[in-house]
N, C-alpha and C positions, 0 to 999 in steps of 0.2 A: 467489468474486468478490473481488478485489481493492477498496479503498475508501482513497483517496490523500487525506488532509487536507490543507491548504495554503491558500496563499494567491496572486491573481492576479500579486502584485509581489514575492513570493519565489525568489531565483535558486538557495537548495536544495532548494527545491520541484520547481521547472524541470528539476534538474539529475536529483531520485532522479523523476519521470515518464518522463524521456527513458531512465535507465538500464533503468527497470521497462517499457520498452512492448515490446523485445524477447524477454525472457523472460516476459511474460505471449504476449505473441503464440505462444512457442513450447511452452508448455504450453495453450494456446488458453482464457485465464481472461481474461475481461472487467475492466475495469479501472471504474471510476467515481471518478472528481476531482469534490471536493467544497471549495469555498472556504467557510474558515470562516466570513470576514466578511461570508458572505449569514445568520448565521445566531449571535445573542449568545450563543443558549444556547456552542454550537463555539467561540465567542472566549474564552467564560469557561472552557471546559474545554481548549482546547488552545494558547491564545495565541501565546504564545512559542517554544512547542515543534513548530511544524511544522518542515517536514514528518513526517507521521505515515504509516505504511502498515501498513495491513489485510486481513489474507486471511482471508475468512468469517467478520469480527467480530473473528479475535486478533489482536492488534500483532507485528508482525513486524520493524519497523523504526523509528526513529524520529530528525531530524537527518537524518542519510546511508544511501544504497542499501547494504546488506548482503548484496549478490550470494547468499554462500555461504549465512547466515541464511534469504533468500527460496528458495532453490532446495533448501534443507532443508524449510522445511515445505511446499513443492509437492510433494515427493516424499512428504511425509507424509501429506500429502491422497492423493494418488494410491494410496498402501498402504492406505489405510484406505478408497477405493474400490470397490479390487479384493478387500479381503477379505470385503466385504459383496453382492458378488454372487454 
């Protein structure tokens, strides 16, 4: 699962959701947006540094959508799926 930190009134927040909704959709991983400021522990740990994205807990990106960075560790999940079956 993907896990998008941000905030309601951020436009590069807005911007790496919008980038990330097609390549989660086409790796079929669930996305959850999380605003920090429902939440002071999140303001104290990520403030200034949104947008944040996470895939199954690791940081993948942080600032801007890193296309190639995301679509590396999808495929790394993905190896590490099939070699457990």
């Amino acid at each position: 699962m993907f896990t998008l930190y941000g905030r309601g009134w951020c436009h590069l927040c807005d911007d790496m959701r919008d980038a990330l909704a097609p390549v989660a959709a086409e790796y079929g991983v669930a996305v959850e947006i999380v605003d920090v400021d429902d939440d002071p522990a999140l303001v104290a740990r990520y403030d200034e540094d949104v947008p944040v994205l996470l895939l199954d807990g690791a940081e993948v990106c942080r600032h801007r959508f890193d296309e190639p960075r995301v679509r590396g560790a999808l495929e790394a999940r993905r190896s590490v799926a099939a070699d457990s079956v």
